[in-house]
Steps between C-alpha positions, in 0.01 A plus 500: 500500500497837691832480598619439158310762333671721746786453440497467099391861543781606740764346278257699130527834730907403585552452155308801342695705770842374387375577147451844549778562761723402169303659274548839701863374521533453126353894446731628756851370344363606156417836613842497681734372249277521127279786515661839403492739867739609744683251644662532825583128577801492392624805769738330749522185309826366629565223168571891307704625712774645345864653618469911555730543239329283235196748608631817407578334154177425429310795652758774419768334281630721187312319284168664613671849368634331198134361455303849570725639258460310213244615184289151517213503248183384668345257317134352532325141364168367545531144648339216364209523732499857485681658780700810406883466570734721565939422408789716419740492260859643456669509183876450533755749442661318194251305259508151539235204492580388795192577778406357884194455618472523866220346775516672844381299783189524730335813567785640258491788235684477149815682587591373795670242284751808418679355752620251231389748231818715566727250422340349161471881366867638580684196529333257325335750218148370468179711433251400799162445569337443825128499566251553815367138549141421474352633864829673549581887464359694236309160318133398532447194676324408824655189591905403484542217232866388645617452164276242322265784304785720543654270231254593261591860536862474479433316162281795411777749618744303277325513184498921582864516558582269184285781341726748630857352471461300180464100363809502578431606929730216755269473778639451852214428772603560881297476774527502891284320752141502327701680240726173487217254466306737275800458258518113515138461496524692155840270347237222493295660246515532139757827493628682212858405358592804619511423854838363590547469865341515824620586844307389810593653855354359809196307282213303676402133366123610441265667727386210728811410588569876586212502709488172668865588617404891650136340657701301714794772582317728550162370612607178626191359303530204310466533082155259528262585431570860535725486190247346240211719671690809422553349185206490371395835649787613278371358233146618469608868613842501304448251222782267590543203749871532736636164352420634176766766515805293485793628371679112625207341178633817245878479529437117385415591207685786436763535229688846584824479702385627889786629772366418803635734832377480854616556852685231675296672862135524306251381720175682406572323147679212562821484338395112456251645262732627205747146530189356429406748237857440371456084456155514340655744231557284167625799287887630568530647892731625734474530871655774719414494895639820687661437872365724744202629314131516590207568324515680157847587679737369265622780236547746786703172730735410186438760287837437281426128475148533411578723203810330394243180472259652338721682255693137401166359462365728262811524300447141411127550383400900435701664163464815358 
């Protein structure tokens, strides 16, 4: 009887240690990947790796000047749980209804998307908006929502630009990386007519799939039961759970016409991701994958192809 008491109490103390060693597991991936700090583990990550040239096109590129030197208005909206947010809008140089709406990526600020910006305003001859994410920038927010309440506020930014352009607005979303799921996780809700097209670039399935695939790379940790610990961490300090935010259950549903783009060389978000992105889409789609490019890598790769796509597949849905 002893013995067996024993050891019923070695196994309770084995298990209540594995419970906490998780627990403290769970609060250290949300405060690495969730929680709104500096965030340093992505230095030296080899899966973004990009070519030196690609570099100097996204830190220096022309299109930071052409950015710096346009008159954006700065515009601010109280979120629906009361966080003050911070976008930008430019009006374009001819009037016309026709307006994007831009999601940057993680750890991100509003007009870094200029990168795309420049080509919808001179070629393209859209106004443009762009905003500072929730927990990005110069917007309130302690935690990073990796586009599922982000939704919320792009539909709140929406109903502010249709207030600007007119009834009559033709809304293009585009997004990259968290940008690119932020976009599709919004095309499943119930949008304005006014949105006409979406434009996904290097999109995630949802957020556990995201981080069941970068526990293991980069961790070498299996998802369980890591992944539902941090999970539920997530979703008392954040207010959402990781399968929650899936932009694979909100292109299902959606209705608007989505261009999907990502790197053929992606591997910190798995090309495999967007293809299957792509054949859970009901509504019309299109698919480009870009030889040679990595991460968020694509426009600067291919940059003639990727705007030649994009401008054919707005043609067919976006009219003044």
């Amino acid at each position: 009887m002893k013995k067996r008491k024993k050891w019923i109490w070695i196994i309770s103390g084995v298990a209540v240690l594995l419970l906490i060693i998780n627990f403290a597991a769970a609060i250290f991936f949300y405060n690495l990947a969730i929680e709104r700090n500096v965030k340093d583990f992505l230095s030296g990550n080899a899966d973004l790796e990009v070519e030196a040239e690609t570099m100097d096109v996204l830190l220096d590129g022309d299109w930071r000047d052409w950015s710096d030197e346009q008159s954006f208005e700065t515009w601010h909206q109280t979120s629906y749980d009361g966080l003050n947010l911070q976008g930008y809008y430019l009006e374009a140089e001819q009037p016309t209804n026709k307006v994007v709406i831009f999601a940057h990526g993680y750890l991100g600020r509003g007009k870094d998307m200029s990168l795309y910006g420049q080509h919808y305003y001179e070629d393209l001859g859209y106004n443009i908006f762009t905003a500072d994410m929730r927990g990005h920038g110069e917007s309130e927010g302690d935690y990073i929502g990796f586009g599922w309440h982000d939704r919320l506020d792009l539909i709140q930014w929406m109903d502010k630009v249709i207030d600007r352009v007119g009834d009559d607005a033709e809304i293009v979303l585009h997004g990259v990386s968290m940008g690119g799921s932020t976009v599709l996780m919004t095309s499943g809700e119930e949008l304005p007519d006014n949105v006409k097209a979406v434009v996904a670039d290097a999109s995630y399935t949802d957020v556990n799939d995201l981080f069941s695939y970068h526990i293991n790379r980069m961790f070498h940790l299996p998802s369980f039961p890591f992944i539902p610990s941090t999970s539920l961490v997530t979703q008392i300090r954040a207010g959402y759970g990781l399968k929650e935010a899936s932009a694979l259950d909100q292109v299902a549903k959606a209705e608007v016409p989505i261009l999907y783009i990502h790197g053929k060389e992606d591997i910190f978000v798995p090309t495999e991701m967007t293809e299957e992105l792509y054949e859970n889409t009901k509504s019309e789609k299109e698919l480009l994958l870009v030889d040679g490019a990595s991460h968020g890598e694509s426009f600067v790769k291919e940059e003639e192809l990727y705007k030649e796509t994009l401008d054919q597949f707005l043609e067919r849905f976006v009219h003044d």
